[in-house]
KOLDOVO-588299 format. One line per 5 residues: number of its first residue (from 1); their letters; for each residue x, y, z negated of C-alpha. Coordinates in nm, 2 decimals. Last residue first. Example, Ala and Ser with C-alpha at 12.3 -4.5 7.8 and 13.67 -1.06 7.14 Angstrom:
# KOLDOVO-588299
2> sa> 1.37:-0.11:-0.71; 1.23:-0.45:-0.78
***
This chain:
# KOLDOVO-588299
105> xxxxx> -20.18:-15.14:1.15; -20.17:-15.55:1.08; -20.55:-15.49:0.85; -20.46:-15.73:0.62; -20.08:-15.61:0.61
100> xxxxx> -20.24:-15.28:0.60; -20.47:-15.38:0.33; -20.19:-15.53:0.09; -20.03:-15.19:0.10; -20.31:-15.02:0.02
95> xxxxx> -20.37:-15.19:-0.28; -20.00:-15.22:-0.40; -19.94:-15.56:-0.51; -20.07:-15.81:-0.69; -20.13:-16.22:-0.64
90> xxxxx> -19.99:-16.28:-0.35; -20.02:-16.62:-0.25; -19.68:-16.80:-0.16; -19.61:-16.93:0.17; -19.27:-17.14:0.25
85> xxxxx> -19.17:-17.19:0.60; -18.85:-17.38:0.68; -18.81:-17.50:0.98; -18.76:-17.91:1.09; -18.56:-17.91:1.42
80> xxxxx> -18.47:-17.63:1.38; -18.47:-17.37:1.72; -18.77:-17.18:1.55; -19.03:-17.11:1.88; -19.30:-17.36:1.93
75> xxxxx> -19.29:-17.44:1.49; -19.27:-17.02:1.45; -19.62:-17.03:1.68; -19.79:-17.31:1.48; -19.73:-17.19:1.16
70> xxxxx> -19.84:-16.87:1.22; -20.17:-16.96:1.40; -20.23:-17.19:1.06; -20.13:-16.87:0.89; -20.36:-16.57:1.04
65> xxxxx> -20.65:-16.65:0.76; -20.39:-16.70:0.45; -20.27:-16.32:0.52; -19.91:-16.22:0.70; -19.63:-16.07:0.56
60> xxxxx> -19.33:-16.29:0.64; -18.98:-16.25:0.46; -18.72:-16.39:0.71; -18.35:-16.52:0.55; -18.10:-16.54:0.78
55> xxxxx> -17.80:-16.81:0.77; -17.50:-16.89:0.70; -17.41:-17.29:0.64; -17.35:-17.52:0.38; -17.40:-17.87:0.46
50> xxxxx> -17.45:-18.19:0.24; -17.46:-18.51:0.43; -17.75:-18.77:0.40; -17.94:-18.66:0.69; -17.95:-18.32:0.60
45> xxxxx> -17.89:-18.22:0.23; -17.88:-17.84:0.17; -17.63:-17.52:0.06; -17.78:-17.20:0.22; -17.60:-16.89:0.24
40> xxxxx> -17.73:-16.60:0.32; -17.56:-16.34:0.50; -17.90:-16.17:0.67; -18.19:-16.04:0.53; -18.42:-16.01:0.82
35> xxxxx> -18.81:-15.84:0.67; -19.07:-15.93:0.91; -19.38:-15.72:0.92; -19.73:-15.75:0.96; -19.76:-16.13:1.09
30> xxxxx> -19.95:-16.31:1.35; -20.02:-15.99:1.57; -19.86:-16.10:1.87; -19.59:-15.84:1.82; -19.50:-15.92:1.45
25> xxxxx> -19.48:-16.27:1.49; -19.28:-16.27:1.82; -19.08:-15.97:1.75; -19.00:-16.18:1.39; -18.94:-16.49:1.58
20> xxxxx> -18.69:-16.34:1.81; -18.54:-16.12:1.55; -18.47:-16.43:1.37; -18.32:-16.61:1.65; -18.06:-16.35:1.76
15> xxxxx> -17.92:-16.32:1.43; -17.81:-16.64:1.32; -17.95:-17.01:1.23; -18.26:-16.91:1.06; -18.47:-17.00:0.74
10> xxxxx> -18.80:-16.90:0.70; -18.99:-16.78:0.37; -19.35:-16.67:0.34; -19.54:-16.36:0.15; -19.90:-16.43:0.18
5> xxxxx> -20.20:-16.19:0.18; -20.55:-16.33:0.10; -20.85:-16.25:0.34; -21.02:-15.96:0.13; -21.36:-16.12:-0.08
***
């Protein structure tokens, strides 16, 4: 059975950190691509106060076997204190899409 593909969310302050994590993920082979969508707007509770802030929203292609190292790397590097990542299985998709992002070429 194919390693399972995951699409996960993360949360960044501005600009200059996401590409940093996504060159990071991307170039050490820990995700297939990064997609940056910046201008969002996140409303949250943080330490009982409500904040709205801008931020960018990373889409992570990676595959359930490469997430632990993932995790571990975006935890070293994500200047949060407490990051957002989020994975949720794919369950369909286009075949030979999902093999690339398997496959990370």
């Amino acid at each position: 059975m194919p390693d399972p593909v995951l699409l996960c969310y993360c949360t960044c302050p501005d600009a200059a950190s996401a590409q940093a994590l996504a060159d990071a993920l991307v170039g050490e082979g820990l995700a297939a691509c990064v997609n940056r969508l910046p201008g969002v707007r996140s409303t949250y509770r943080w330490r009982g106060e409500v904040n709205t802030d801008s931020e960018e929203l990373l889409l992570i292609k990676t595959t359930a076997g490469r997430f632990a190292a993932l995790e571990a790397r975006l935890l070293e590097l994500h200047p949060y204190e407490l990051p957002e990542l989020i994975a949720v299985p794919v369950e369909r998709g286009h075949a030979a899409y999902l093999d690339w992002v398997r496959g990370g070429d």
